[in-house]
N, C-alpha and C positions, 0 to 999 in steps of 0.2 A: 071332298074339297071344302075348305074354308075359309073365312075370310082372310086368312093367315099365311094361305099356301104361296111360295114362290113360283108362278107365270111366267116363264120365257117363252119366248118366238123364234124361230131361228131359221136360217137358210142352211139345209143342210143339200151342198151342189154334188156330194158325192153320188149320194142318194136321190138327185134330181126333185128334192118336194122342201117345203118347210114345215116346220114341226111346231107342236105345241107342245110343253112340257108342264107338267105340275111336281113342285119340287126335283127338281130330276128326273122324272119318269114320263116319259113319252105319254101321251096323253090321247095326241092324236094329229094327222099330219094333211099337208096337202099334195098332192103330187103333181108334176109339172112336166112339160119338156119346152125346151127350147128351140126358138124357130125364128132367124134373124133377127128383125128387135125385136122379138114378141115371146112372152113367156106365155104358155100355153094349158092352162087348169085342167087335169081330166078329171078328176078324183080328190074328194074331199073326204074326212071321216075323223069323226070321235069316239074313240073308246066310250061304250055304252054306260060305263062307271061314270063317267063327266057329262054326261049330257045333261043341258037343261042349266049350263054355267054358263053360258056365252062363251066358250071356250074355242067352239066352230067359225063366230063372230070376230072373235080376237085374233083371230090363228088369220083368216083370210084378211080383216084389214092390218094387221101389219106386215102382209105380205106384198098386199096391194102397196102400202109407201113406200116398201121397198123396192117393188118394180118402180115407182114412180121416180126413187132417186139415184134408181140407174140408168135413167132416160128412156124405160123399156115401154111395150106397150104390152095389152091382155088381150088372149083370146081367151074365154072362157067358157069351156066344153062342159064343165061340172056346172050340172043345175044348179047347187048350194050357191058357187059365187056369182051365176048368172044371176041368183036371189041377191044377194049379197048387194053387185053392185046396182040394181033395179031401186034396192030400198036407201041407197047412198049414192045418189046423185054427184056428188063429190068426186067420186072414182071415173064416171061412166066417159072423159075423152080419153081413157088410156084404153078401151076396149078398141082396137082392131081386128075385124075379120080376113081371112085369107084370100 
């Protein structure tokens, strides 16, 4: 990856996770399920190629704004965004537990 590479984020609802893409190519994804307002993180992961780009960073907070402006809220099962939103204070009223 380079400083050059095109980064998208994406909701992809088919596949229940959001993705991170570098140039096109999956990269690496989050997985979710849904559970009345709460979108619910089990699994995070980056393709072992991208590690070390913030790629895991970027992929869960633009996941999180988008839970945020679909009024959702988070449970967060996967360690990574339990890190995630611990170290971004910013995030932590959208975390509901069941």
């Amino acid at each position: 990856m380079s400083d050059g590479d095109m980064i998208v984020v994406r909701n992809n609802p088919d596949m229940k996770r959001y993705e991170v893409l570098v140039d096109g190519a999956l990269a690496g994804f989050a997985d979710y399920r849904l559970h009345d307002d709460r979108v619910v993180f089990t699994h995070t992961e980056v393709d072992v190629a991208h590690n070390g780009r913030g790629l895991g960073s970027r992929l869960v907070g633009e996941a999180l704004d988008d839970v945020r402006r679909q009024g959702l809220f988070v449970t967060p099962l996967c360690q990574f965004v339990v890190s995630y939103i611990r170290r971004h204070a910013e995030y932590a009223d959208l975390v509901r537990h069941p």
